[in-house]
C-alpha positions as CSV (number, residue, x, y, z in Angstrom):
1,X,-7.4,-26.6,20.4
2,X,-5.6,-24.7,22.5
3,X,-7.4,-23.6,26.1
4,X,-5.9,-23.0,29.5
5,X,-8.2,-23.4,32.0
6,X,-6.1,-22.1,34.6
7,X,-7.9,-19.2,35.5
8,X,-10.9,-16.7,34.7
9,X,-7.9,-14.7,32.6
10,X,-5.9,-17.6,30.9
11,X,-9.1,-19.0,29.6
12,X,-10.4,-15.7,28.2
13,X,-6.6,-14.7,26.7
14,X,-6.6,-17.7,25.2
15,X,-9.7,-17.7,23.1
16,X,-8.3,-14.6,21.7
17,X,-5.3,-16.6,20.8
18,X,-6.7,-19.9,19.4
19,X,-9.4,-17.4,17.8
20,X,-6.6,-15.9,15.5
21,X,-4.3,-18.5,15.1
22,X,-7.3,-20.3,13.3
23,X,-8.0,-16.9,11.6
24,X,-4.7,-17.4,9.9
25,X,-2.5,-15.1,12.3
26,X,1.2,-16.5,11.9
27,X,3.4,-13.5,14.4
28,X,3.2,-11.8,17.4
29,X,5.6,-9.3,18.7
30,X,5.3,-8.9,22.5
31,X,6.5,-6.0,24.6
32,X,7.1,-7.2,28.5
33,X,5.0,-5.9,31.6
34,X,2.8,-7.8,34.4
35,X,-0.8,-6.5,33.6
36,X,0.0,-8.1,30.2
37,X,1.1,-10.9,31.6
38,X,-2.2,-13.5,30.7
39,X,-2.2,-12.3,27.1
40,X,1.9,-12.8,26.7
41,X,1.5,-17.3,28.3
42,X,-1.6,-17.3,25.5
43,X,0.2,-15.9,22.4
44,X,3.9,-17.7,23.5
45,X,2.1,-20.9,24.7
46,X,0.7,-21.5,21.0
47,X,1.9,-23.9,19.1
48,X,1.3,-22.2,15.3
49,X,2.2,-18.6,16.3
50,X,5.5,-17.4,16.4
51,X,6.1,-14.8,19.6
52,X,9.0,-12.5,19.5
53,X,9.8,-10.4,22.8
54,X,11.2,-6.7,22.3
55,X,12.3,-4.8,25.1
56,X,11.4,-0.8,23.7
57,X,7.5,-0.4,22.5
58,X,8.8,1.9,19.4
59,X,11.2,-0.4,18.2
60,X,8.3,-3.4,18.4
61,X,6.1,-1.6,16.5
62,X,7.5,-0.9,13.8
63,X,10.0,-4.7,13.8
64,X,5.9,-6.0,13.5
65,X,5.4,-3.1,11.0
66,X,8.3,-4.3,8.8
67,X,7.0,-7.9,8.8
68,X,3.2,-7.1,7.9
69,X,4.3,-4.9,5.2
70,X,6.4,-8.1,3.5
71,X,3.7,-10.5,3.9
72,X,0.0,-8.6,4.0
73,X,-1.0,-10.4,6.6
74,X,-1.4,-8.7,10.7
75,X,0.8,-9.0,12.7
76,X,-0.4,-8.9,16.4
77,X,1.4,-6.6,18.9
78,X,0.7,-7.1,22.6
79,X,1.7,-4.3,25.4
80,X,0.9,-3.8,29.2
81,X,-0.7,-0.9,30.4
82,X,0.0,3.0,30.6
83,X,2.3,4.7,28.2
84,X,3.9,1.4,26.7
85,X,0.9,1.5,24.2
86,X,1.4,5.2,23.6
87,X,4.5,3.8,22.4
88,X,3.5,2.2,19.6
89,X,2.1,5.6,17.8
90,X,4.4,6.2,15.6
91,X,4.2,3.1,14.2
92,X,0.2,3.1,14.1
93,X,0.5,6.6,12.4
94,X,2.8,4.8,9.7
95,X,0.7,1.6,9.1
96,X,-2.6,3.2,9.0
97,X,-1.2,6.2,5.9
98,X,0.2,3.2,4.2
99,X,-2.8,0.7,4.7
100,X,-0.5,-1.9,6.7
101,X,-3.1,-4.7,8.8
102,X,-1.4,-4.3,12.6
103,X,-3.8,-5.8,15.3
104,X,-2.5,-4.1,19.0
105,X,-3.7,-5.5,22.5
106,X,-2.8,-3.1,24.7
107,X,-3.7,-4.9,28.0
108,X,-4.9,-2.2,30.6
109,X,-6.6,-2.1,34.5
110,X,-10.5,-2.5,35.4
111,X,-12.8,0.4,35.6
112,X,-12.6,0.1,39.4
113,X,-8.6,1.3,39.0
114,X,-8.6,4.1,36.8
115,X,-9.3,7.9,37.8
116,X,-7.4,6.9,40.6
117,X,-4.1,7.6,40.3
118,X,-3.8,3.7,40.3
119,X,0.0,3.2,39.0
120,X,0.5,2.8,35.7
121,X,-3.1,3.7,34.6
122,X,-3.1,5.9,31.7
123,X,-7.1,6.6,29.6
124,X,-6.3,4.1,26.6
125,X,-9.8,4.3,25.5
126,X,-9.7,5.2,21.6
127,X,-5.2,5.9,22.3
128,X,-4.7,5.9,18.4
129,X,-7.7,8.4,17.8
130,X,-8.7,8.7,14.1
131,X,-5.1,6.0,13.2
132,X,-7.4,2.8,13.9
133,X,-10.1,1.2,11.5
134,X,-11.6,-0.2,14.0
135,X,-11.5,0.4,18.1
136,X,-12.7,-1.9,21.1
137,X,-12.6,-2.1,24.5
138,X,-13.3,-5.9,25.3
139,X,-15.6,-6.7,28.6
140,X,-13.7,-7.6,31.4
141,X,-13.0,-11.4,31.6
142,X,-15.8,-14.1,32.1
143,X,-16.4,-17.8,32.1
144,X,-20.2,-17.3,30.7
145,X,-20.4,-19.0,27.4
146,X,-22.2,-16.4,26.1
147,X,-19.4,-14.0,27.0
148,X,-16.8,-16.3,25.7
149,X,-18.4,-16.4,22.4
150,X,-18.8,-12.6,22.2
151,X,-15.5,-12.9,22.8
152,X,-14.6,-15.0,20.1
153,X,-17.2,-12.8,17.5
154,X,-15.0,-9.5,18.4
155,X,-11.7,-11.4,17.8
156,X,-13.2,-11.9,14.4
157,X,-14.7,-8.8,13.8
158,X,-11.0,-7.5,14.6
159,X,-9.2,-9.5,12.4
160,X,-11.5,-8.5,9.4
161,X,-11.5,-4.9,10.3
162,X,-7.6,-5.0,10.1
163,X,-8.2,-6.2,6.5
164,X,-10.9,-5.2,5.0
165,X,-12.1,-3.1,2.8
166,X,-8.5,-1.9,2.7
167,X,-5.6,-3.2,5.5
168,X,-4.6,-0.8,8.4
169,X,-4.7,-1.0,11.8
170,X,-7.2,-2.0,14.7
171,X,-6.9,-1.8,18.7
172,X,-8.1,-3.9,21.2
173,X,-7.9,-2.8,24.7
174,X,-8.1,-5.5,27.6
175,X,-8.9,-5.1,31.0
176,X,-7.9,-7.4,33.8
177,X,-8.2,-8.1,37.2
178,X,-6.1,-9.8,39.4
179,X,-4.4,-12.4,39.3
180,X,-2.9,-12.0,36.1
181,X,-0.2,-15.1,36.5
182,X,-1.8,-18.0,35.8
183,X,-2.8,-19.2,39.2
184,X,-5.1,-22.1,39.5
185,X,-8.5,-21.6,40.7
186,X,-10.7,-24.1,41.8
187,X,-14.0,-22.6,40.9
188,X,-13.3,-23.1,36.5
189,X,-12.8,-27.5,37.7
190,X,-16.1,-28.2,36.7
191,X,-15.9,-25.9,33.5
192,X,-14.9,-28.2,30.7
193,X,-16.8,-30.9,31.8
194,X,-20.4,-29.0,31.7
195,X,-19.2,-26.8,28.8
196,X,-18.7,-28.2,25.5
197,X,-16.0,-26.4,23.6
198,X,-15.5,-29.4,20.8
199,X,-17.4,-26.9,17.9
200,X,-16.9,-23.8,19.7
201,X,-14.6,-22.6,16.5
202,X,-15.7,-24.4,14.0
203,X,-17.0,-21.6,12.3
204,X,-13.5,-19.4,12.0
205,X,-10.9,-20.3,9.1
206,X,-8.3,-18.4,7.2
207,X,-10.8,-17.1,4.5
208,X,-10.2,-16.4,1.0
209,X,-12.0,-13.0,1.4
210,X,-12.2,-10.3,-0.9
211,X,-13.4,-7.5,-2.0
212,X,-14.7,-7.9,-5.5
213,X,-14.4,-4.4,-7.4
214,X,-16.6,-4.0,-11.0
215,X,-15.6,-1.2,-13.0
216,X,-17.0,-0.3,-16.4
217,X,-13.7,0.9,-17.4
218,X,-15.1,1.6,-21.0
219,X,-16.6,4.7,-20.5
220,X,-12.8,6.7,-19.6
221,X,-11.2,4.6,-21.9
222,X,-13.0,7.0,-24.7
223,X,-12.2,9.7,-23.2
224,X,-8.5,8.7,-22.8
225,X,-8.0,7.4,-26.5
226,X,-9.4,11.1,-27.4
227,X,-6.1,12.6,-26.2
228,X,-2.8,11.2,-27.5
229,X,-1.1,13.2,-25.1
230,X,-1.7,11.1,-21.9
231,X,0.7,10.2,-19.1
232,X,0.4,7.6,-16.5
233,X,1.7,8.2,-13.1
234,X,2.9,5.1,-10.7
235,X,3.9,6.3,-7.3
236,X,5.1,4.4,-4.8
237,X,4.1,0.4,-4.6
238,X,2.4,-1.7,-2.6
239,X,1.3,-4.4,-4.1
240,X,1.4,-8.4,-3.1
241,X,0.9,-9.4,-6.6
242,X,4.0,-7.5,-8.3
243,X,4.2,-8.6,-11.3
244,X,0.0,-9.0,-11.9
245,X,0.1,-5.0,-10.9
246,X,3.1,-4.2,-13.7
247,X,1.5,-6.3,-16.0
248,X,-1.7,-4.8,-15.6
249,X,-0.2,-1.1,-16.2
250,X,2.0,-2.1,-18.7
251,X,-1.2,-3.4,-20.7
252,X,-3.0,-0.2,-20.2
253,X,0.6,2.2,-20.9
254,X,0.7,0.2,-24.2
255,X,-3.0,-0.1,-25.4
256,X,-2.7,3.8,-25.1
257,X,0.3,4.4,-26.2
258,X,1.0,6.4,-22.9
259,X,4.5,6.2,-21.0
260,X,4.9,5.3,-17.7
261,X,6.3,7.8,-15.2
262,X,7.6,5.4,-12.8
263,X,8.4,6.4,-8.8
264,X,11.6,4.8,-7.6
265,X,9.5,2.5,-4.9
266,X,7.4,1.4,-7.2
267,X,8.4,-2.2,-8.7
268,X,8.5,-0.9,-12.3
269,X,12.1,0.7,-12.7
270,X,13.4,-3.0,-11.0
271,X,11.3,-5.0,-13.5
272,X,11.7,-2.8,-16.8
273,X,12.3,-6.3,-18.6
274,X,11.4,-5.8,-23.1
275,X,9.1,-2.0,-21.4
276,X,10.3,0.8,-23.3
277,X,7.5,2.9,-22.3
278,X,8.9,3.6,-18.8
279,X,10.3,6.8,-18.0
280,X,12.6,7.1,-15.0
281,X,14.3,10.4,-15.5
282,X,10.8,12.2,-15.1
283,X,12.0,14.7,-12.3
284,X,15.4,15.8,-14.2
285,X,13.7,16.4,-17.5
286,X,11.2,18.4,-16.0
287,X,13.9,20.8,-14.7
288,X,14.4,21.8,-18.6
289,X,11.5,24.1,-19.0
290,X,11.5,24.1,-22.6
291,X,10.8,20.3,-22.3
292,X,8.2,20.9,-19.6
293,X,6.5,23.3,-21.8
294,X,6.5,20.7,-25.0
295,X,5.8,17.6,-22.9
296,X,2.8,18.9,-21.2
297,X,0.0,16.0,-21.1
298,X,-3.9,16.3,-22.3
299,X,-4.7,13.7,-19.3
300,X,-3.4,12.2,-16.6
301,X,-4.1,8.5,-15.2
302,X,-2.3,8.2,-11.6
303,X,-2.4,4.5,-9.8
304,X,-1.9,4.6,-6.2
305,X,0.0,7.5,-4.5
306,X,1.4,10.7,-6.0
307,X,5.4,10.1,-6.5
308,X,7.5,11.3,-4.4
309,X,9.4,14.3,-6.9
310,X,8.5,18.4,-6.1
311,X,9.0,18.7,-9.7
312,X,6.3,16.5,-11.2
313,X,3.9,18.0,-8.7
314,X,5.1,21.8,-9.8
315,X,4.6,20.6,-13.3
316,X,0.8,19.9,-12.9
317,X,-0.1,22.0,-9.8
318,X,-1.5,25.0,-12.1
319,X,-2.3,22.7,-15.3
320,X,-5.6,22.2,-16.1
321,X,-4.9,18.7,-17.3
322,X,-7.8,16.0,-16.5
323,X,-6.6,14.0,-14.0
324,X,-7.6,10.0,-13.2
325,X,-6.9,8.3,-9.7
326,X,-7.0,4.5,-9.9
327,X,-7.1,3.5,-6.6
328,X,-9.4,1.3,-4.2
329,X,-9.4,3.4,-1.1
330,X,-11.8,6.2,-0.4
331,X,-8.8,8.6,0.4
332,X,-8.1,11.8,-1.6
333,X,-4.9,10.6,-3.4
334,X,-4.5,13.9,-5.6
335,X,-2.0,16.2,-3.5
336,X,-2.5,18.9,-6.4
337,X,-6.2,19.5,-5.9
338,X,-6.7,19.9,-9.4
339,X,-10.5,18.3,-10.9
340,X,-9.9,14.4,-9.9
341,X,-11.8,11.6,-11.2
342,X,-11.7,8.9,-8.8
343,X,-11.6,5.1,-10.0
344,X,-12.1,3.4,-6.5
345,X,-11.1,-0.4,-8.2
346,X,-8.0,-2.5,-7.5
347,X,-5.7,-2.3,-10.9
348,X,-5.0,-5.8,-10.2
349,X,-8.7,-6.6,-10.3
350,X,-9.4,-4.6,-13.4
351,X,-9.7,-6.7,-17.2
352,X,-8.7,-4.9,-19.8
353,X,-8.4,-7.4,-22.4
354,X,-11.9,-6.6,-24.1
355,X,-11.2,-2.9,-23.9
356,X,-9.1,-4.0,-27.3
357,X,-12.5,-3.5,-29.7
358,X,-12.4,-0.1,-28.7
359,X,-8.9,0.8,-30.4
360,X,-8.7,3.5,-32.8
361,X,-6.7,1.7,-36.5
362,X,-4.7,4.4,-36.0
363,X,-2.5,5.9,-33.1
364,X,-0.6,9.4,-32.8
365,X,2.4,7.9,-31.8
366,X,4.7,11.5,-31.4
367,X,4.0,11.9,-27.9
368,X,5.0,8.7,-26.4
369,X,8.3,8.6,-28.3
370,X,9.4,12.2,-27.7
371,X,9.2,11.1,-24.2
372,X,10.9,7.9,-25.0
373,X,13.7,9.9,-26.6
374,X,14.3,12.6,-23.8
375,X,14.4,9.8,-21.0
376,X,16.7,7.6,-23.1
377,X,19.1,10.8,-23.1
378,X,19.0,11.8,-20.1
379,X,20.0,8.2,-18.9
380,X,22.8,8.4,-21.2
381,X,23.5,11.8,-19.6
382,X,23.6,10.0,-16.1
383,X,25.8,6.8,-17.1
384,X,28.2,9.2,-18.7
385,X,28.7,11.4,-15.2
386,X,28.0,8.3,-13.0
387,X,30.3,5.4,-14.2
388,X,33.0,7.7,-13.9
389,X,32.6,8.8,-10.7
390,X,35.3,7.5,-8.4
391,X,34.4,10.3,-5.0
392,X,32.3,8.7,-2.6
393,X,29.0,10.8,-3.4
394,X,25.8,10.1,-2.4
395,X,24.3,10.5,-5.8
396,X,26.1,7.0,-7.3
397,X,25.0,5.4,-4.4
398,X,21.4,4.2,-6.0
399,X,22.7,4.4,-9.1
400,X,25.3,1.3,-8.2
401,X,22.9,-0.6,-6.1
402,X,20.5,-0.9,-9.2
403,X,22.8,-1.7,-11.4
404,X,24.5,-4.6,-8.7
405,X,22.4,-6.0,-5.9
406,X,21.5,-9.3,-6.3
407,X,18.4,-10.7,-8.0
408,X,15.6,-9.9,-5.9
409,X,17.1,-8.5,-2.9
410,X,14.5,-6.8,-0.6
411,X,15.9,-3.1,0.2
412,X,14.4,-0.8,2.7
413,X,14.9,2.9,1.5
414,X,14.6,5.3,4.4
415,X,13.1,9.0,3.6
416,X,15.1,12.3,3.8
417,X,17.5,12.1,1.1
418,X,18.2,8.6,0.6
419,X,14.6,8.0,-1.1
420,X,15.3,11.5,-3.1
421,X,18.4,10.2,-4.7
422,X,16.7,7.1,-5.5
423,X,13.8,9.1,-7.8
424,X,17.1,10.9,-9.8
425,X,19.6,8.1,-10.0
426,X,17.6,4.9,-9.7
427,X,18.2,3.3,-13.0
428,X,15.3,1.1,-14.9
429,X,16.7,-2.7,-14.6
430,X,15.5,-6.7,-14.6
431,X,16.9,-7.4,-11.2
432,X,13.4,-7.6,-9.4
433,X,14.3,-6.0,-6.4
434,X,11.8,-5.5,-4.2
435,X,11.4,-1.9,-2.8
436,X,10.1,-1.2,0.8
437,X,9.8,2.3,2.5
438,X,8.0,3.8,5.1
439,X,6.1,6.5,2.8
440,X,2.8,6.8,4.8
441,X,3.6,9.7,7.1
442,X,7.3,10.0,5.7
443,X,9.0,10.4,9.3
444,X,12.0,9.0,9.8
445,X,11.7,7.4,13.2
446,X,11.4,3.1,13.0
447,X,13.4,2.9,10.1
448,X,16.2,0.6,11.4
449,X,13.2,-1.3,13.2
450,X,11.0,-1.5,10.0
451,X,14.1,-2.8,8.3
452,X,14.6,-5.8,10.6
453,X,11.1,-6.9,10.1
454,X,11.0,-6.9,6.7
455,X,14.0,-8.8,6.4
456,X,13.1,-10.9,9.8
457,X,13.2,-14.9,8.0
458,X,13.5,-14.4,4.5
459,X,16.3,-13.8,2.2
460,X,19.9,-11.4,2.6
461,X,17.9,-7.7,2.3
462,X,19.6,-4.3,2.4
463,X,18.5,-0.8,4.5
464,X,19.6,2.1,2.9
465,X,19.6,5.2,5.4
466,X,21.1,8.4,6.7
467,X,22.9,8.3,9.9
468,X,20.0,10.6,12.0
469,X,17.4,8.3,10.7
470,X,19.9,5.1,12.1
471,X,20.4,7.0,15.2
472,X,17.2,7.7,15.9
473,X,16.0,3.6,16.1
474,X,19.5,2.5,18.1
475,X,16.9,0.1,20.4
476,X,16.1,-1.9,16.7
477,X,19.5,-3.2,17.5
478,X,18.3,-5.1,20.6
479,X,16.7,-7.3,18.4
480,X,19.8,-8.8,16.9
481,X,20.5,-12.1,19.3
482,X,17.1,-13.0,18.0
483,X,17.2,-12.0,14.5
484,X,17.1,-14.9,11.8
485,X,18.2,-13.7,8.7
486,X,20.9,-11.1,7.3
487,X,20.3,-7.0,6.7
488,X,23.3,-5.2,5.4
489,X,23.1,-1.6,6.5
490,X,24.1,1.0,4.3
491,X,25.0,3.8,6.2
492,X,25.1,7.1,4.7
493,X,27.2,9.5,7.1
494,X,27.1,13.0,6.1
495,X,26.9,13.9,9.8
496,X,23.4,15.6,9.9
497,X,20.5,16.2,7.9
498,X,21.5,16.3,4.3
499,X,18.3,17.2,2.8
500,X,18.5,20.8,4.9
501,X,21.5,21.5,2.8
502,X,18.8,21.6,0.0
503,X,16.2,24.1,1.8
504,X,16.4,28.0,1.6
505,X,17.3,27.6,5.7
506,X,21.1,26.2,4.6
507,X,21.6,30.2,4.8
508,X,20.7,30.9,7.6
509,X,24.5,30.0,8.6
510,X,24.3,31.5,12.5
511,X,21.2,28.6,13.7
512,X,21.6,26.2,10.6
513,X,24.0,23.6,12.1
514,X,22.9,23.2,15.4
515,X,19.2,23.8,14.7
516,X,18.6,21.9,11.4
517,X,21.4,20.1,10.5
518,X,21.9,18.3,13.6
519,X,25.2,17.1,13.7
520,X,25.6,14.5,15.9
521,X,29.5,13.4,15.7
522,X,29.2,9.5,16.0
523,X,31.7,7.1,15.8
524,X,29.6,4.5,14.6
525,X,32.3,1.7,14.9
526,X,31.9,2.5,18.1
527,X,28.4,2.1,18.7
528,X,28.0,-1.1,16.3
529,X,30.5,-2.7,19.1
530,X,28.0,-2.0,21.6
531,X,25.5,-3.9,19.6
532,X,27.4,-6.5,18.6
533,X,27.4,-5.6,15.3
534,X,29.5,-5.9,12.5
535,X,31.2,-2.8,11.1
536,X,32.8,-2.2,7.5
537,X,34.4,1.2,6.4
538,X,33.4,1.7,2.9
539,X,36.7,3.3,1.1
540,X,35.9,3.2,-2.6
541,X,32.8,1.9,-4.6
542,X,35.2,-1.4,-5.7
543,X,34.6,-2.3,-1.9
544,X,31.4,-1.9,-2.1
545,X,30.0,-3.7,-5.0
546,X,32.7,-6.4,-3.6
547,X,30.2,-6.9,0.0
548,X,26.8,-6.6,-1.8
549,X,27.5,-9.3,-4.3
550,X,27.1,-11.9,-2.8
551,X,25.3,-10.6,-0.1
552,X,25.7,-12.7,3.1
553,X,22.9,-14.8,4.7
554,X,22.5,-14.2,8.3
555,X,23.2,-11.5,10.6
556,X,23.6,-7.8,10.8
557,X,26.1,-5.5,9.4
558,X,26.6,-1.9,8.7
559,X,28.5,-0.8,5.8
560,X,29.3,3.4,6.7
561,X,29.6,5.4,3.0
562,X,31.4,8.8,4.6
563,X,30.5,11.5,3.0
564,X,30.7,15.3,2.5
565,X,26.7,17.0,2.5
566,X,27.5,20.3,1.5
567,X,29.6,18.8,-1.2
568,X,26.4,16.4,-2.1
569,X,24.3,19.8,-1.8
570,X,26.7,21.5,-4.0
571,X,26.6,18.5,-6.8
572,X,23.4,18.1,-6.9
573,X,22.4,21.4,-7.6
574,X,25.2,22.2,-10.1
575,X,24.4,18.4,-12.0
576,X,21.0,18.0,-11.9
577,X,19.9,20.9,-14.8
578,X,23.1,19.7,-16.6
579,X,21.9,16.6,-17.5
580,X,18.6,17.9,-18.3
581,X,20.2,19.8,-21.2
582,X,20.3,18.1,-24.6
583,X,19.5,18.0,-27.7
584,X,15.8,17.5,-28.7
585,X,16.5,17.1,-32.7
């Protein structure tokens, strides 16, 4: 047990500490400031947390966003009062669209000092508005048992909120008076000896909670083996239990006899191992109308989010194709806003085993393998374009990485462009890579950041990312004499924002460049010195291949890919209908 009985404060902050550590909380990532100051000695003082100081609120949120996302568990994040907690937004924003558990003490002044132009005293009450699952202002410190175990109650209350019934994020705010060190004070001496706080935990533990989801799946399964012509949709994943949640779908794609359109951030094109009902070339076969036209499904069964590609969601905007959402939150998960059928289960919790009694003797195989046929096609399409391709475009570039990263690399894929070259050119393999992204609100801002703590202890991972998205989260770098473990940084430098070059604005020539595009003309050899950061040219895509394979195994590097975005632009739009274009005999 760990108390300090120091003072009124040290012995309330600690509660909250000893309360979570027994809860099962592992990491805290701690911003500096004084009215903070009792909460920062409890959380570092702990024996079974690990504490990481970060100078810039943005870049802490999302380093503690990166790390929750890798292993579903919070991740606490402590700040001192005023605008250091309006800091952290972003990052809320993020983790709350993409159901990450983040618990944030923002520490703040008593009632007495605010409304009154008390220095830095901001209204924190309810900062993350609608973003948090659960909000709380805690009473302000007290040595009444009674007190101290509401205390303890709301520190559990908190931790379950951040998980349950789905994970996102919850806000504690903390008032304190002076003195926020930990100064002794005479008047808590006689404290432990009248107080007994021997069983005052005994009740907390690191659960085995969850939520148990029944679903008599039997009743769409009818309805599903009606129609031949049925697709299923895997968007992006997020999933601890990988290869439970593609074994589950690739049950259900082959009971029906339905392929699998699979989202590049999902795990299924990385573990496509003897499943020959996945389709990855979705988006370019979709730009050959006549294929749209024949390929047109009866039903739809989506798990988890929509994918990422415009031209899947053009494809069934105006259908009237049933659609299925299998999915356990209570969000709308159907951008379209076609008629939705909502399956609010876990697809990890679902057994479809006995569904097998229901199975017609015979199956109208035509659909699935006209599907098979285009997408095996179209790959060959892509190989035959792509393994030739000696110009540094940006097109090869996830088109190499999935065909050469180690086993099981972790890779960070930022949005923009770099996660929209990954849907067309991210080809199915058995390497197990393990995807991560920041999909939820699809900003680019805390990618480096998000990166770091998602490879923060664990093996060599990879960031793949644009240089306004890298520019835009320099502070992640302050990070780096701490950092234990390696990210290789793949740095795309187009100079500005490629995926404008895609938009009807590109011509708009007068305002385009300095109004969309953004160039920001960055030697980033440059600024990687000022880091302390390793910095590698990238020449040809021998070199490349050559520093991914083996991947090192600690620090940071950046490997810069220089390339031309108009010319990317150009290629993409000339390419793409190409290798949609064979022959369906």
């Amino acid at each position: 047990m760990q108390l300090d009985f120091r003072n009124i404060n040290t012995l309330w902050s600690s509660i909250i500490v000893e309360t979570l550590s027994r809860l099962g909380l592992t990491t805290a990532v701690i911003c500096p400031g004084s009215r903070s100051t009792p909460l920062t000695l409890a959380f570092a003082s702990h024996p079974n947390i690990e504490t990481i100081p970060i100078l810039d609120e943005r870049a802490a949120a999302f380093f503690a966003l990166g790390i929750a996302k890798r292993t579903y568990l919070p991740v606490a994040l402590i700040c001192t009062s005023g605008t250091a907690g309006a800091n952290f937004y972003p990052a809320v924003i993020e983790a709350k669209e993409s159901q990450v558990p983040l618990l944030i003490f923002t520490a703040d002044r008593p009632p007495e000092l605010r409304n009154c132009h008390a220095g830095q005293t901001i209204d924190q009450v309810k900062l993350y508005g609608n973003y948090c699952h659960w909000y709380t202002e805690l009473s302000l410190p007290s040595v009444e048992m009674k007190m101290l175990s509401y205390l303890r109650q709301t520190i559990i209350s908190a931790w379950d909120h951040a998980l349950f019934p789905y994970q996102g994020v919850v806000h504690v705010n903390c008032p304190f008076r002076e003195p926020l060190a930990p100064i002794y004070a005479p008047n808590l001496d006689g404290l432990l000896s009248k107080r007994n706080f021997d069983n005052f935990f005994d009740n907390i533990y690191e659960g085995d909670k969850q939520l148990l989801t029944t679903v008599f799946i039997s009743d769409y399964l009818h309805q599903w083996l009606s129609k031949p012509k049925g697709i299923i949709i895997v968007g992006v994943g997020n999933s601890d239990h990988t290869y439970l949640y593609c074994d589950q779908i690739f049950y259900y794609s082959n009971l029906l006899n339905y392929p699998v359109l699979a989202e590049a951030l999902s795990p299924f094109r990385n573990n496509a191992q003897g499943f020959l009902n996945l389709i990855n070339a979705y988006d370019i076969i979709l730009r050959n109308s006549q294929l749209a036209d024949e390929l047109l499904p009866d039903v739809v069964i989506q798990i988890g989010e929509f994918p990422t590609s415009k031209e899947l969601r053009q494809w069934l905007e105006n259908s009237q194709v049933e659609h299925f959402v299998i999915d356990h939150r209570p969000d709308s998960l159907n951008p379209l806003h076609n008629k939705t059928h909502y399956i609010r289960a876990n697809i990890n919790d679902l057994d479809p085993e006995f569904l097998e009694e229901y199975l017609p003797k015979k199956q109208d195989l035509s659909y699935l393998r006209q599907w098979k046929s285009v997408n095996k096609k179209v790959n060959k399409n892509l190989r035959n374009v792509l393994d030739k391709t000696k110009e540094l475009l940006e097109a090869k570039l996830p088109f190499l990485l999935s065909k050469n990263l180690p086993e099981r690399t972790p890779i960070f894929i930022a949005n923009s462009m770099p996660v929209r070259y990954a849907e067309f050119f991210w080809m199915p393999n058995k390497r197990q890579l393990r995807p991560y992204f920041n999909r939820g609100a699809n900003g680019i801002e805390g990618t480096l950041s998000t990166a770091l703590g998602m490879a923060y202890k664990t093996q060599s991972s990879v960031l793949v990312t644009g240089d306004l998205a890298l520019l835009h989260d320099t502070n992640g770098w302050l990070i780096s004499q701490q950092f234990q473990g390696h990210l290789t940084v793949i740095l795309v430098n187009n100079n500005g924002g490629g995926i404008f070059e895609m938009l009807p604005i590109s011509q708009e020539e007068a305002l385009f460049e300095n109004y969309f595009a953004t160039p920001q003309n960055i030697d980033f050899s440059k600024l990687c010195y000022t880091y302390n950061i390793e910095h590698i040219l990238i020449k040809n895509w021998t070199q490349l291949k050559r520093l991914l394979n083996p991947l090192p195994r600690t620090g940071i590097r950046v490997l810069e890919l220089q390339t031309d975005r108009k010319k990317d632009a150009l290629w993409l739009q000339t390419n793409l209908p190409k290798f949609a274009q064979i022959n369906n005999k």
